[in-house]
C-alpha positions in Angstrom: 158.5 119.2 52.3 161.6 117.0 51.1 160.3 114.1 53.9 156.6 114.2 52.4 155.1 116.3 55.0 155.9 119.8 57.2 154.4 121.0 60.7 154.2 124.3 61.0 153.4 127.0 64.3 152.5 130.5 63.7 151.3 129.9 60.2 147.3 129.3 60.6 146.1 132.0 62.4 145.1 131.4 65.9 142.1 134.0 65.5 140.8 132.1 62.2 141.2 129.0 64.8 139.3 130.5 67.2 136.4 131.5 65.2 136.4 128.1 62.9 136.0 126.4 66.3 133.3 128.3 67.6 131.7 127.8 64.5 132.3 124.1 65.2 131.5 123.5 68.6 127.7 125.6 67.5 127.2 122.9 64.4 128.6 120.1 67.3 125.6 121.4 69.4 122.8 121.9 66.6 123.9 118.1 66.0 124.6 119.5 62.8 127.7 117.0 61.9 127.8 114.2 60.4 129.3 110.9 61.3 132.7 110.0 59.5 133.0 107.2 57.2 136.3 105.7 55.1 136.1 105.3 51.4 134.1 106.3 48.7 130.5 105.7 46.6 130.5 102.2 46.6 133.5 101.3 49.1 131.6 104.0 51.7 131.6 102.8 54.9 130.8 104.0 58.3 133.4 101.8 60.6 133.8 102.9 64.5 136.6 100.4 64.3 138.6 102.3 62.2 137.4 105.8 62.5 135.0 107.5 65.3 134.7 111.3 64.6 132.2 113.7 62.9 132.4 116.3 60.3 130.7 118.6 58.1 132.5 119.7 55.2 133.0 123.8 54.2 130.9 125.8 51.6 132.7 129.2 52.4 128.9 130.3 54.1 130.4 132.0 57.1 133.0 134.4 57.2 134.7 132.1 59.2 134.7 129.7 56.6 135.3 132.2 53.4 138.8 133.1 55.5 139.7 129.4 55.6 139.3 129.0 51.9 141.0 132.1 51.2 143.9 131.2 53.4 144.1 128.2 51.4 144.0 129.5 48.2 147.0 131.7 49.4 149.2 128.4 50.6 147.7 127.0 47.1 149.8 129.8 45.4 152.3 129.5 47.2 152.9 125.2 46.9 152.6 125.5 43.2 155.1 128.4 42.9 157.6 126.4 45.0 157.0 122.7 43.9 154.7 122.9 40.7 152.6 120.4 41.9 149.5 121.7 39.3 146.9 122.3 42.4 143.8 122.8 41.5 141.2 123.5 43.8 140.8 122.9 47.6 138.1 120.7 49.6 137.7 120.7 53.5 135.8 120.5 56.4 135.6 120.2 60.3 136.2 117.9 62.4 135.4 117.1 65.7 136.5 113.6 67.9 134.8 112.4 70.8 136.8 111.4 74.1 138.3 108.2 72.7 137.8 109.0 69.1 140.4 108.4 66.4 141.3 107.6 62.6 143.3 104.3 62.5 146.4 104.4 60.1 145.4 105.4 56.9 146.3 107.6 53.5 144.2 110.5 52.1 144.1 109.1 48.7 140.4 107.6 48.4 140.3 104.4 45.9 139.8 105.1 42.2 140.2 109.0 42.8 144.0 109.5 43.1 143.6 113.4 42.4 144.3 114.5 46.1 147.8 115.5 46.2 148.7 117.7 49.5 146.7 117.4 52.8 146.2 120.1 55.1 145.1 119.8 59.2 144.7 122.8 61.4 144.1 122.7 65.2 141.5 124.5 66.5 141.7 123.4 70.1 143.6 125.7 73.0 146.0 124.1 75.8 146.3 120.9 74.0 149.0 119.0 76.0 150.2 115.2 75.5 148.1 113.7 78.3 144.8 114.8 76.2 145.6 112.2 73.8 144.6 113.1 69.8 148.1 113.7 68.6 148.9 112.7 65.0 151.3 110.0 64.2 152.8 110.2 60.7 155.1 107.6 58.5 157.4 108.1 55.8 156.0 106.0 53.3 153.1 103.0 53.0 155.3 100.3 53.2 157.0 101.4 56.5 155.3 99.6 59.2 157.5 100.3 61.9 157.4 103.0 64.2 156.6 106.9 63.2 158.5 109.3 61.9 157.4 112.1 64.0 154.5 112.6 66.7 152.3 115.9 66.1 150.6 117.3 69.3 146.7 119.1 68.2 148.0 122.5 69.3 145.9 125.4 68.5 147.4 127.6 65.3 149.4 124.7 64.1 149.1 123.6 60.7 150.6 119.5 58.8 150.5 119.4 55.3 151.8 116.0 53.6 151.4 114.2 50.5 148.2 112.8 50.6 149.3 109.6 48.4 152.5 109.1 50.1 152.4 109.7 53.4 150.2 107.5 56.0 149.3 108.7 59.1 147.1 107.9 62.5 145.1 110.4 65.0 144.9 108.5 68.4 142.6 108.2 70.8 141.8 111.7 72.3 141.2 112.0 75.8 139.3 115.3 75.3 137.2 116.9 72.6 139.6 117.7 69.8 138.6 119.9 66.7 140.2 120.4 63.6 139.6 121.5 60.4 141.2 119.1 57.1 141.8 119.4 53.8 142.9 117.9 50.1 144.2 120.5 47.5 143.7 118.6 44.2 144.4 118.4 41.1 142.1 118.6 37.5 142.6 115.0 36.0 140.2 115.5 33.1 
């Protein structure tokens, strides 16, 4: 992660994928999820002008679930052996875009809570191609404004982690249904 960020294939398990997004598309249907805001406590908004999706975050409650926090735990190990970045603990949950929903440009930092260090996003959806829209667009640092670094098609099984406080980034409109699951390992700042 020398450039703030990796993208990865044949890391997340397409069969964890598979199961997290049936999971997904049953809480979808319940009308289970929730709709996404920006910010937090007091700076908590709900703005279709910046974001239009839905989630519902992860307890480990479903198998499903319990194999997508222990498959974190293991990439948890595994960052703080190679970088010691002191990760702590791991939060995540699905996340499910309408046709034409999105997430304007943005960091993963939240205001007044700079403790999320490394973000994770894994695809969930199969035969994802470039004219279903959804793709993430990622910069190098905040105060590039020009174009992005790279271009990250939703394709099922593959996995972006990036600095949460260093690395902006922007999902754009999808043309289809796209479902993900995202994270934040953190760290303890007591």
């Amino acid at each position: 992660m020398a450039t703030g960020y990796a993208v990865a294939d044949d890391v997340f398990p397409v069969a964890l994928a598979a199961r997290l997004r049936a999971e997904l598309l049953a809480l979808q249907a319940a009308g289970s999820l929730s709709i996404a805001g920006v910010g937090r406590e007091a700076a908590y908004r709900r703005d279709g002008n910046v974001r239009r999706a839905s989630i519902r975050w992860l307890d480990g409650g479903t198998a499903a679930e319990q194999a997508l926090l222990d498959f974190a735990e293991t990439l948890r190990r595994a960052i703080n052996a190679r970088l010691f970045l002191g990760l702590f603990d791991f939060e995540c949950n699905y996340i499910a875009y309408p046709v034409g929903g999105f997430y304007g440009r943005h960091l993963d930092s939240l205001e007044g809570a700079r403790n999320r260090v490394v973000s994770f996003v894994g695809y969930l959806d199969p035969d994802w191609g470039e004219a279903d829209g959804g793709a993430l667009r990622l910069w190098r640092d905040p105060a590039d404004l020009g174009e992005p670094v790279t271009t990250v098609l939703p394709q099922v099984g593959r996995m972006v982690l990036m600095l949460s406080e260093d690395i902006p980034h922007e999902v754009l409109p999808a043309h289809r249904p796209r479902h993900a699951v995202a994270g934040w390992w953190r760290i303890n700042r007591a």
